[in-house]
N, CA, C, O and CB atoms as a CASP TS submission, in Angstrom:
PFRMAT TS
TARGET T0000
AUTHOR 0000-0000-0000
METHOD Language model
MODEL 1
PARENT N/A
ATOM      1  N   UNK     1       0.839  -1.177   0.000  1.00  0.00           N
ATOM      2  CA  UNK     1       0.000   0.000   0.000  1.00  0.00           C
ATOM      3  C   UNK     1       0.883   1.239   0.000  1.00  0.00           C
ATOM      4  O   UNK     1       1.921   1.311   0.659  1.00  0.00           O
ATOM      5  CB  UNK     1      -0.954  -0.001   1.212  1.00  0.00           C
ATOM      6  N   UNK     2       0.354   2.331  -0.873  1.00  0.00           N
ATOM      7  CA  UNK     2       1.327   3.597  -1.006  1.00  0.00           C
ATOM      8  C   UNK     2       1.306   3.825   0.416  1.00  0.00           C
ATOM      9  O   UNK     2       0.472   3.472   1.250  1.00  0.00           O
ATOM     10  CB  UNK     2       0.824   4.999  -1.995  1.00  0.00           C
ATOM     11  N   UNK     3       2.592   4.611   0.566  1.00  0.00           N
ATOM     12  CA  UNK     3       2.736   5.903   1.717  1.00  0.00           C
ATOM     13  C   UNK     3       2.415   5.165   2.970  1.00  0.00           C
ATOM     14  O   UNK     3       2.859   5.663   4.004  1.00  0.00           O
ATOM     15  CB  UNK     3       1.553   7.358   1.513  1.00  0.00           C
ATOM     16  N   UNK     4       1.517   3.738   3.089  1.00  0.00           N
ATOM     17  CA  UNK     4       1.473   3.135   4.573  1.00  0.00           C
ATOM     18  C   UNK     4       3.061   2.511   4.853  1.00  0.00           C
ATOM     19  O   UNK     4       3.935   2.222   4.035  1.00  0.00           O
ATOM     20  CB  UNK     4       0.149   1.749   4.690  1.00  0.00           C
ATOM     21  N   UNK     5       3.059   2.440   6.160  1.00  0.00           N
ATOM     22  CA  UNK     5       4.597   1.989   7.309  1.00  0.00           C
ATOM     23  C   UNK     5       3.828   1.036   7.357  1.00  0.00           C
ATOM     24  O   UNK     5       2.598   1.028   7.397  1.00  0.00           O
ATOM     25  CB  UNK     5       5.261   2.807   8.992  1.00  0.00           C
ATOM     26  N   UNK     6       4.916  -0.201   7.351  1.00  0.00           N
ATOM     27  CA  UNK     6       4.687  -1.418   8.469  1.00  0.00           C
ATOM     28  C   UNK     6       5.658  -1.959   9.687  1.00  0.00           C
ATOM     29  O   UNK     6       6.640  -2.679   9.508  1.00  0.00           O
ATOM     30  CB  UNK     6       4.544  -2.611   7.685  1.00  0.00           C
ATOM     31  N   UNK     7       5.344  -1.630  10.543  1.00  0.00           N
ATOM     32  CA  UNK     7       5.677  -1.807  11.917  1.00  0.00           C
ATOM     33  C   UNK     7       6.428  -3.098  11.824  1.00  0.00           C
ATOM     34  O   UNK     7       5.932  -3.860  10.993  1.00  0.00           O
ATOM     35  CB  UNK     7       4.417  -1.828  12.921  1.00  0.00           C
ATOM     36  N   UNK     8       7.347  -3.497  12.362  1.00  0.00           N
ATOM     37  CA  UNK     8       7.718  -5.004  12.860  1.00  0.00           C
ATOM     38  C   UNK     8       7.907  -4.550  14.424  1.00  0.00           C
ATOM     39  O   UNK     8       8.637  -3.581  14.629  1.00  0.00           O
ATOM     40  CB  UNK     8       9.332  -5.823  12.034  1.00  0.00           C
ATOM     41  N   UNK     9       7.278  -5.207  15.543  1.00  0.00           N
ATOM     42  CA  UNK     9       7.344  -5.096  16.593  1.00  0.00           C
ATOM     43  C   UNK     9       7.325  -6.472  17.272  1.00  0.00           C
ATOM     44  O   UNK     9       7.129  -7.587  16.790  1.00  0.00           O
ATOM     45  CB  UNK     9       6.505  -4.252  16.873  1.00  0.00           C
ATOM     46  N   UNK    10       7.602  -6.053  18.610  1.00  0.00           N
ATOM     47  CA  UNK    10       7.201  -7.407  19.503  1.00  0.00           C
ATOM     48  C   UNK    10       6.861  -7.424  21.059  1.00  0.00           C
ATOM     49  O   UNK    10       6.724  -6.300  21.543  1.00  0.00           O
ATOM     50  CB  UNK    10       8.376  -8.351  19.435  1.00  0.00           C
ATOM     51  N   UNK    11       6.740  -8.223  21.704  1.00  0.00           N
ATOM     52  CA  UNK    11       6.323  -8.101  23.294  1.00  0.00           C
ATOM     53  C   UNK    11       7.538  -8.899  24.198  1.00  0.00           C
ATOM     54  O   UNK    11       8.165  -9.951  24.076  1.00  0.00           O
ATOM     55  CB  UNK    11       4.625  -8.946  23.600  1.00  0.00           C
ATOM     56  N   UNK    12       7.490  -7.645  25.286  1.00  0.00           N
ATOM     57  CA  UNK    12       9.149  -8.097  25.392  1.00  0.00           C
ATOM     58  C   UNK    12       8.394  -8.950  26.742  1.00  0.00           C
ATOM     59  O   UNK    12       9.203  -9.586  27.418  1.00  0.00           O
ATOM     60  CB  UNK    12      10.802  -6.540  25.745  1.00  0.00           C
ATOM     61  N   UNK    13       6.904  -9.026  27.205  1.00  0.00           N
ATOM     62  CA  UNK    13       7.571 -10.099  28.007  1.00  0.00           C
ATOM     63  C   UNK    13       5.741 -10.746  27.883  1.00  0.00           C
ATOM     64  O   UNK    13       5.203 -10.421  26.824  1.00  0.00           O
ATOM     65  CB  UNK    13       8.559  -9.552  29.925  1.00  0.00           C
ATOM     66  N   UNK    14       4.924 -11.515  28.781  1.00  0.00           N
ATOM     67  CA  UNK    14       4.126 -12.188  28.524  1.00  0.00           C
ATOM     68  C   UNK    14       2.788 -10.863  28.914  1.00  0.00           C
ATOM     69  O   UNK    14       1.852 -10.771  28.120  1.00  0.00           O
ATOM     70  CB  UNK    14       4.352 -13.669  29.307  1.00  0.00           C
ATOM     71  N   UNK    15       2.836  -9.835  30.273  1.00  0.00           N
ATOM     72  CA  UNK    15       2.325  -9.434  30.422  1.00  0.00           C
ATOM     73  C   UNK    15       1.724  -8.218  29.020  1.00  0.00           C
ATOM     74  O   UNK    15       2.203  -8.035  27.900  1.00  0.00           O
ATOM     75  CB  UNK    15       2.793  -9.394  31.486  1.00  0.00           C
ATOM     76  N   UNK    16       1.080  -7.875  29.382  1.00  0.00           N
ATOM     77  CA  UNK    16       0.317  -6.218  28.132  1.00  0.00           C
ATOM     78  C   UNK    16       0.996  -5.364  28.769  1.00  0.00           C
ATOM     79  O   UNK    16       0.478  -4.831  29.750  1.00  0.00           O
ATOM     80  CB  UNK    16      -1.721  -5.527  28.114  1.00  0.00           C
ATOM     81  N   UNK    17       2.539  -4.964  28.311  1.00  0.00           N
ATOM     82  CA  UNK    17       3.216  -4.238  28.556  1.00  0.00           C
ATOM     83  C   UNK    17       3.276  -3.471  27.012  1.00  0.00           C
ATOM     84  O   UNK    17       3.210  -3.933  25.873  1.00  0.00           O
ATOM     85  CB  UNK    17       4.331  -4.858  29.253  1.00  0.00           C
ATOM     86  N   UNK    18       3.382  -2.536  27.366  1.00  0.00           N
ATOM     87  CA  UNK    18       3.751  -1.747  24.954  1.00  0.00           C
ATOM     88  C   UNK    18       4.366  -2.609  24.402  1.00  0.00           C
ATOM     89  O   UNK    18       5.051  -3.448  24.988  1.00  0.00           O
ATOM     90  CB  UNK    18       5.093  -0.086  24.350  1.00  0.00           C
ATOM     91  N   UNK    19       4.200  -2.521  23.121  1.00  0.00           N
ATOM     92  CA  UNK    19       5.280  -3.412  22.310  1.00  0.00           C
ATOM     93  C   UNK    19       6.667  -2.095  22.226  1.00  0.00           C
ATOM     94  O   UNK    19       6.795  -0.891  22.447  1.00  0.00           O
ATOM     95  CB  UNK    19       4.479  -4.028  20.347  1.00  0.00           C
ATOM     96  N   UNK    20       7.423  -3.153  21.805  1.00  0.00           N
ATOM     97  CA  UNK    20       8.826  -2.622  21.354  1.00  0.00           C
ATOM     98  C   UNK    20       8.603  -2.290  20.000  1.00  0.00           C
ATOM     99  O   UNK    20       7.695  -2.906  19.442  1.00  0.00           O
ATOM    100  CB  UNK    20      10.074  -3.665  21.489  1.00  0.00           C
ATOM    101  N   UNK    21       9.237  -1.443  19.343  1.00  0.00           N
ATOM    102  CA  UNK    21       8.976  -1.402  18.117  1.00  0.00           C
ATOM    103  C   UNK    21      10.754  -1.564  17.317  1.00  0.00           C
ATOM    104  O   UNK    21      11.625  -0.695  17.334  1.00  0.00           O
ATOM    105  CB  UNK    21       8.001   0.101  17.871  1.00  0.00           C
ATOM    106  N   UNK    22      10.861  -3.276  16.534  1.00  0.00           N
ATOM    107  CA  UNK    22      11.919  -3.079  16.004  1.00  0.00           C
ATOM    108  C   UNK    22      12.807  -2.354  14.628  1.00  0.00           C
ATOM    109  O   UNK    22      13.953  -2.029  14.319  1.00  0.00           O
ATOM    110  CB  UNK    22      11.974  -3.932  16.104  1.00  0.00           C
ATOM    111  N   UNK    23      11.717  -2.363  14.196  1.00  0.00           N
ATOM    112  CA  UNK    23      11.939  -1.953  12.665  1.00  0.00           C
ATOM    113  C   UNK    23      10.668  -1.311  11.904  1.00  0.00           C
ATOM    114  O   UNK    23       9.708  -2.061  11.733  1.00  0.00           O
ATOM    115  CB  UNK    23      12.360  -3.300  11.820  1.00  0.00           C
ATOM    116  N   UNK    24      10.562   0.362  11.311  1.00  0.00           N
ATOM    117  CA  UNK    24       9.479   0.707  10.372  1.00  0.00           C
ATOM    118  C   UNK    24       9.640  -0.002   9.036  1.00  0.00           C
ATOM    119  O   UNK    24      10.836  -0.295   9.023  1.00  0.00           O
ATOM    120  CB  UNK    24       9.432   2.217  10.146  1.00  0.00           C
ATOM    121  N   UNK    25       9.230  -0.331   8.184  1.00  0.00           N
ATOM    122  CA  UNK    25       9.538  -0.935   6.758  1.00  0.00           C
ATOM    123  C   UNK    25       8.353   0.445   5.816  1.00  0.00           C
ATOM    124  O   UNK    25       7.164   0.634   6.071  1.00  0.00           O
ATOM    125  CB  UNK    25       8.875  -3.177   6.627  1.00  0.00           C
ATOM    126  N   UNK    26       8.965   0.983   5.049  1.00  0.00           N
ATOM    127  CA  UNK    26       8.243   1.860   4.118  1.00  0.00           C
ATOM    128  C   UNK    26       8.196   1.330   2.678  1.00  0.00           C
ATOM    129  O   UNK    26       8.722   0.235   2.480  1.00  0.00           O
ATOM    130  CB  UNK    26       8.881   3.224   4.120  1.00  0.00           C
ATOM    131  N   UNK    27       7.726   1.865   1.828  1.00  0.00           N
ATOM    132  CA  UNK    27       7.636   1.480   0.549  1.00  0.00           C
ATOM    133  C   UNK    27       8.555   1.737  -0.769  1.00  0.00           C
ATOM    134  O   UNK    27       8.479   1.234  -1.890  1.00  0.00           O
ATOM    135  CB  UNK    27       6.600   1.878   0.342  1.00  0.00           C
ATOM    136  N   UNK    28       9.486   2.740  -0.209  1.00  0.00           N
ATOM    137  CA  UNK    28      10.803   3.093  -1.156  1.00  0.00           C
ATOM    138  C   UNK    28      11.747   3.729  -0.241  1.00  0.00           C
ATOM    139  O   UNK    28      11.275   4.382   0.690  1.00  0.00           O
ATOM    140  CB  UNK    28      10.500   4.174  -2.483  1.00  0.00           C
ATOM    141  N   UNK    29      13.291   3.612  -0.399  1.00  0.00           N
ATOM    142  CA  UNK    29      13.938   4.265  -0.227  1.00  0.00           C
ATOM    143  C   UNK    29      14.877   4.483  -1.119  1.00  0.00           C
ATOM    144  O   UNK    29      14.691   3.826  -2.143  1.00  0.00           O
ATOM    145  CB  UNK    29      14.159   4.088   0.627  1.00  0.00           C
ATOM    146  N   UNK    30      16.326   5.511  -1.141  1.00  0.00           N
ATOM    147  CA  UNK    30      16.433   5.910  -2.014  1.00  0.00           C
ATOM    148  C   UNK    30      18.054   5.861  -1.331  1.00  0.00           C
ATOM    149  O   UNK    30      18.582   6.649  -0.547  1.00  0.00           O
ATOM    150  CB  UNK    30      15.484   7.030  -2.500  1.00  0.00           C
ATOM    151  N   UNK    31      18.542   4.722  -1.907  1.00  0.00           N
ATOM    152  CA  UNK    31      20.627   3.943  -1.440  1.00  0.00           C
ATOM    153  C   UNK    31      21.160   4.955  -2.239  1.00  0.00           C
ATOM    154  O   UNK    31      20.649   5.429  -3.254  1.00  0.00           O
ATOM    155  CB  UNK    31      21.435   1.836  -2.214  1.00  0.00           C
ATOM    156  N   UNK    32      22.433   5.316  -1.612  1.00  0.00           N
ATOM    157  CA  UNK    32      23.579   6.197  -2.354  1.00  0.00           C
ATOM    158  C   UNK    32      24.336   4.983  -3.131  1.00  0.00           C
ATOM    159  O   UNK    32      24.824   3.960  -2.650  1.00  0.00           O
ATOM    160  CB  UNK    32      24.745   7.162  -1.154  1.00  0.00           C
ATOM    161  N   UNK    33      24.270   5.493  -4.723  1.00  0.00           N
ATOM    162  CA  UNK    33      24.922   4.799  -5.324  1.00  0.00           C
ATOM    163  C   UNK    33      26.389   4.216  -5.087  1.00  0.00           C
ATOM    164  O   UNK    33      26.851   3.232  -5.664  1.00  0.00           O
ATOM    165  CB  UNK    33      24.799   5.325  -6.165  1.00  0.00           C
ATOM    166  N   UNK    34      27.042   5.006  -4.126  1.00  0.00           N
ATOM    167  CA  UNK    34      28.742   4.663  -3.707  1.00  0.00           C
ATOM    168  C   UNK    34      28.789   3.301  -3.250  1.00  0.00           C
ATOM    169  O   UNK    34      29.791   2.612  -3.438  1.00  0.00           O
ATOM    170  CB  UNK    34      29.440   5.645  -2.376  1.00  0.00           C
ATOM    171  N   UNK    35      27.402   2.719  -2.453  1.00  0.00           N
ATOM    172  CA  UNK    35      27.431   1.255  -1.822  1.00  0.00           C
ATOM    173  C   UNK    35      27.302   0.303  -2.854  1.00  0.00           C
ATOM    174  O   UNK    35      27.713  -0.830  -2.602  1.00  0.00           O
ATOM    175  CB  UNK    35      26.287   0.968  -0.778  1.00  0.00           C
ATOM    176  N   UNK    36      26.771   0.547  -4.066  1.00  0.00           N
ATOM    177  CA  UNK    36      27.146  -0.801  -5.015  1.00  0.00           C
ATOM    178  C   UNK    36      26.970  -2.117  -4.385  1.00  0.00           C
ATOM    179  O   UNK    36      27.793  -2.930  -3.963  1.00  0.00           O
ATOM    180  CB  UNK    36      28.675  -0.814  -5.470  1.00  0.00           C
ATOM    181  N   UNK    37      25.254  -2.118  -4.447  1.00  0.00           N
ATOM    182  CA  UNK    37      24.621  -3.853  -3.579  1.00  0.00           C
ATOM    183  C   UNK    37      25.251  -4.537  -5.135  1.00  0.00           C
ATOM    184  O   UNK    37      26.201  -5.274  -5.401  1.00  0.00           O
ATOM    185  CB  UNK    37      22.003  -4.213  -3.135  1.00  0.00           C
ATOM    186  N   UNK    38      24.440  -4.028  -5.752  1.00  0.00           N
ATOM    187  CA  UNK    38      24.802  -5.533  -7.095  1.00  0.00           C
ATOM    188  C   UNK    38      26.217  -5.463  -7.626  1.00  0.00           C
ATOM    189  O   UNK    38      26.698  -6.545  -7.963  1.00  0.00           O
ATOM    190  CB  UNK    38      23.723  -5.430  -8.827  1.00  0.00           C
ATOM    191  N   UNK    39      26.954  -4.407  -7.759  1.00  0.00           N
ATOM    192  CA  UNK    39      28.347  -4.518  -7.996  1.00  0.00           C
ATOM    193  C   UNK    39      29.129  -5.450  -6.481  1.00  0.00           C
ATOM    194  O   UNK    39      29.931  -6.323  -6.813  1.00  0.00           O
ATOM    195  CB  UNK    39      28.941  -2.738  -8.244  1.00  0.00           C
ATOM    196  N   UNK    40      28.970  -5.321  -5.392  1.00  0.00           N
ATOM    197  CA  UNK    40      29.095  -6.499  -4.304  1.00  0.00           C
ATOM    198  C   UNK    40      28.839  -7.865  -4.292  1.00  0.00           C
ATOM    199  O   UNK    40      29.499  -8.731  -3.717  1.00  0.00           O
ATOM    200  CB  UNK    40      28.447  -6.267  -3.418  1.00  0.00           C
ATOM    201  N   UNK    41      27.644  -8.025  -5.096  1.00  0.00           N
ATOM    202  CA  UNK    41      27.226  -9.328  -4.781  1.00  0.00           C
ATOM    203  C   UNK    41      27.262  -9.851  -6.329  1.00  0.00           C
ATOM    204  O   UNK    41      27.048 -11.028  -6.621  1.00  0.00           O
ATOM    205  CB  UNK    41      25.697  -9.414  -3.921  1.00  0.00           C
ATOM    206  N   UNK    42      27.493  -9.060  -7.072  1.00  0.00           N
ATOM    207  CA  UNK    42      28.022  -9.889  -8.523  1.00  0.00           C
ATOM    208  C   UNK    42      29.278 -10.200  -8.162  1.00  0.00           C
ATOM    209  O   UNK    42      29.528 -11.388  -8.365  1.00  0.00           O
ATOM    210  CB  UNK    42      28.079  -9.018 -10.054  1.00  0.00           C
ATOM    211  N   UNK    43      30.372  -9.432  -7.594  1.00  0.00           N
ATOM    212  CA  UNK    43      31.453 -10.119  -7.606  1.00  0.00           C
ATOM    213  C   UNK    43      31.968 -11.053  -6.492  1.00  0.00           C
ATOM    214  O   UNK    43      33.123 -11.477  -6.444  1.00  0.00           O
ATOM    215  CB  UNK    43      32.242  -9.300  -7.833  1.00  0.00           C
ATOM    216  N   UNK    44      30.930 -11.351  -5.542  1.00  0.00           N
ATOM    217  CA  UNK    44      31.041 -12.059  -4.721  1.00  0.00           C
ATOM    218  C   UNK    44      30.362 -13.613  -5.411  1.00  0.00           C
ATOM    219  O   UNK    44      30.922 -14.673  -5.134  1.00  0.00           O
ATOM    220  CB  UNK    44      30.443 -11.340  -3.500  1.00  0.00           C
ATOM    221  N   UNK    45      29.323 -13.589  -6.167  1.00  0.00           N
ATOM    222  CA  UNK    45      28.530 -14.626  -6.550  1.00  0.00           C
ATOM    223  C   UNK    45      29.754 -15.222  -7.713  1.00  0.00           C
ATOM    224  O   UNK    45      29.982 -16.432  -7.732  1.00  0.00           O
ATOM    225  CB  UNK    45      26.848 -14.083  -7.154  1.00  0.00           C
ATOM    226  N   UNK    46      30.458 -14.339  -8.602  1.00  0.00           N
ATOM    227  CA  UNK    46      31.709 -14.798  -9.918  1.00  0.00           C
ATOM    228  C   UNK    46      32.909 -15.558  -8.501  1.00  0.00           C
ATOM    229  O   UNK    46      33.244 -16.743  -8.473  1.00  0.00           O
ATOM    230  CB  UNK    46      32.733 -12.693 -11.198  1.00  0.00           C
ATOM    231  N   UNK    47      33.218 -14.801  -7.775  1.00  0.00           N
ATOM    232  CA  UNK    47      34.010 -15.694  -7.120  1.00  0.00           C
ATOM    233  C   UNK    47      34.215 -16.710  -6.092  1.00  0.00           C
ATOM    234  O   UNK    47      35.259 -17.203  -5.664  1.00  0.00           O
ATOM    235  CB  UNK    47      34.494 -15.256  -6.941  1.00  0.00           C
ATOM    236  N   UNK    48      32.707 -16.966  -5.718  1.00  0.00           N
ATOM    237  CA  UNK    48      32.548 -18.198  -5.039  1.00  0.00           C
ATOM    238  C   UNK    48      31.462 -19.527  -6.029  1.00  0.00           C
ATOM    239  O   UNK    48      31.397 -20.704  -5.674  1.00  0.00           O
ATOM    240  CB  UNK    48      31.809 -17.657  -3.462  1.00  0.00           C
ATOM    241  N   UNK    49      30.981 -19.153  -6.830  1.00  0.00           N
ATOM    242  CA  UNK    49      30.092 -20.040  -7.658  1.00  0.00           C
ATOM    243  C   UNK    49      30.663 -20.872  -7.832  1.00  0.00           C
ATOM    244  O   UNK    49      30.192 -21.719  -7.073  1.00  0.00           O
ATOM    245  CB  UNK    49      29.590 -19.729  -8.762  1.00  0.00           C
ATOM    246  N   UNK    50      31.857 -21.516  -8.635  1.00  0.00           N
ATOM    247  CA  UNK    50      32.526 -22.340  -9.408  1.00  0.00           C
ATOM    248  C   UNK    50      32.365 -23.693  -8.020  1.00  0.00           C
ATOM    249  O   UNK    50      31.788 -24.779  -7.961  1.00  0.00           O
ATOM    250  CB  UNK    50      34.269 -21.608  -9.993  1.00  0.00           C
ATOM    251  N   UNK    51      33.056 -23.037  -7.247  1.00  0.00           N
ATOM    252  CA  UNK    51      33.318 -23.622  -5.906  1.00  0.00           C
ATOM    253  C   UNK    51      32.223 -24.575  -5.814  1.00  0.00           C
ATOM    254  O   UNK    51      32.036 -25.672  -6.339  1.00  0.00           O
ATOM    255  CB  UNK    51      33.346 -22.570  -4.674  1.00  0.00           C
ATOM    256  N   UNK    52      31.563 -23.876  -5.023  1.00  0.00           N
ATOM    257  CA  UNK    52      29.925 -24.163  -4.495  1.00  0.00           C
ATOM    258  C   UNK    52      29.216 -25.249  -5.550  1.00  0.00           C
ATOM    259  O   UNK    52      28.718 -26.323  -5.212  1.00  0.00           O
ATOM    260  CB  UNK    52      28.868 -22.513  -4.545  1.00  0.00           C
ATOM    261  N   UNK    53      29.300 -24.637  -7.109  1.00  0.00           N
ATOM    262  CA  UNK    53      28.671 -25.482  -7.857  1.00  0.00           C
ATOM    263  C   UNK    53      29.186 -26.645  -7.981  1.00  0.00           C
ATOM    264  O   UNK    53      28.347 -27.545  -7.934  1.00  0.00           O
ATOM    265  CB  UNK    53      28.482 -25.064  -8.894  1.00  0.00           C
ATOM    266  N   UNK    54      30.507 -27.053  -8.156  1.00  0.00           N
ATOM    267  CA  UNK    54      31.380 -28.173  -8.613  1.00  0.00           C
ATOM    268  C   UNK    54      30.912 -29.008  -7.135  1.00  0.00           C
ATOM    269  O   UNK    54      30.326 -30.078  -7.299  1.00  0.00           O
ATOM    270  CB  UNK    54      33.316 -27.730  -8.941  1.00  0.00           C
ATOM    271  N   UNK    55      31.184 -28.496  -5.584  1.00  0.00           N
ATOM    272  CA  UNK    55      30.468 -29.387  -4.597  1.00  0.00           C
ATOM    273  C   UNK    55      29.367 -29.820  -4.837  1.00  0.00           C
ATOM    274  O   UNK    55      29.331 -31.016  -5.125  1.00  0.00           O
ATOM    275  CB  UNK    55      30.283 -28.926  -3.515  1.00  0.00           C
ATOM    276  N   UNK    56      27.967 -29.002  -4.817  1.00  0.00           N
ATOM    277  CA  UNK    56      26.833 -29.487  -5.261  1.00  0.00           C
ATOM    278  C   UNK    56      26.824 -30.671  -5.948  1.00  0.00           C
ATOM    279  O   UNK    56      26.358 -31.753  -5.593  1.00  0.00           O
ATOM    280  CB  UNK    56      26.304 -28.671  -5.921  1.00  0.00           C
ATOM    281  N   UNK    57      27.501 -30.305  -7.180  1.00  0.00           N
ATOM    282  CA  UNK    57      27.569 -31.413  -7.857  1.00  0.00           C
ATOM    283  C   UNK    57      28.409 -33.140  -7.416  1.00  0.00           C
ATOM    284  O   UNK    57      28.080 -34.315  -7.579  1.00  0.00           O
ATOM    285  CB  UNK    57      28.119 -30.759  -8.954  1.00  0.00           C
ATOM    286  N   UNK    58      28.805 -32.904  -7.215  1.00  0.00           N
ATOM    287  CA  UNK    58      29.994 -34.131  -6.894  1.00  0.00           C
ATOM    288  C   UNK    58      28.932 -34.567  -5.315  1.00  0.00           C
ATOM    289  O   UNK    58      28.835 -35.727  -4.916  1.00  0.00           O
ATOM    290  CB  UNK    58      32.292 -33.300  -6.503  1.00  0.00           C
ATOM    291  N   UNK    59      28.464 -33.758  -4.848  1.00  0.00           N
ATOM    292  CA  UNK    59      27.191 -34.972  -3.679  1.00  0.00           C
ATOM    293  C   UNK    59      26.105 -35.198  -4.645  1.00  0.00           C
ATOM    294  O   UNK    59      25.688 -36.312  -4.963  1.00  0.00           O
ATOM    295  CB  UNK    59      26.217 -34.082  -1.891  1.00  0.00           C
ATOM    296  N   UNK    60      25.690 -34.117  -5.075  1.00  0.00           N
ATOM    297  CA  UNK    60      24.736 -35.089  -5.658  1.00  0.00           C
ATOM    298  C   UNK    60      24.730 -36.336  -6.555  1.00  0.00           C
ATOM    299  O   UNK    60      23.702 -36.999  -6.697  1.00  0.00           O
ATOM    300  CB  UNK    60      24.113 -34.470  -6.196  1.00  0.00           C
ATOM    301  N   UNK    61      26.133 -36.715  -7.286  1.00  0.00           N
ATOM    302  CA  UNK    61      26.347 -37.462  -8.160  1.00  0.00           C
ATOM    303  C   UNK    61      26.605 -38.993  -6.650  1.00  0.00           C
ATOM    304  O   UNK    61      26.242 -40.152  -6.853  1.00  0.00           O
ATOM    305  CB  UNK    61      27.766 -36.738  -9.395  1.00  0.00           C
ATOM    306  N   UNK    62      27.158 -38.602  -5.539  1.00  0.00           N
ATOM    307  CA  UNK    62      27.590 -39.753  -4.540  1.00  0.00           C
ATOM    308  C   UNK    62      26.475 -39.732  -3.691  1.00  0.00           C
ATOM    309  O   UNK    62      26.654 -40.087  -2.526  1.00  0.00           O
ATOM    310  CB  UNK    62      29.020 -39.556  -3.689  1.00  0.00           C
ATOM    311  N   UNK    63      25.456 -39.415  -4.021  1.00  0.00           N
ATOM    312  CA  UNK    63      24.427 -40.176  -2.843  1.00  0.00           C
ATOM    313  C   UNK    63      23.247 -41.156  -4.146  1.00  0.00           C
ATOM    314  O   UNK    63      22.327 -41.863  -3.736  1.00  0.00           O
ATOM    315  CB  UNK    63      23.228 -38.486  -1.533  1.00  0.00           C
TER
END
């Protein structure tokens, strides 16, 4: 939903005490390009894949 927050909260103990509130979640925000999520995790995914895949493979071929 536009422009609505969603709350993530919780109850810190059994009684009806307030909730805590951990986290707002909104509907856009707006990252400074300098952090580079997909330039991070492309070159993290090129240099561990090979790895990872060739294991995968070699159990799944021995069970």
């Amino acid at each position: 939903m536009v422009g609505e927050k969603v709350l993530i909260v919780r109850r810190r103990t059994k009684k009806r005490y307030p909730l805590q509130t951990l986290a707002v979640l909104q509907g856009s925000a707006t990252i400074n390009e300098r952090w580079d999520f997909l330039g991070t995790v492309s070159g993290v995914v090129q240099a561990r894949f090979p790895q990872h895949f060739y294991r995968a493979v070699v159990n799944a071929a021995t069970q």
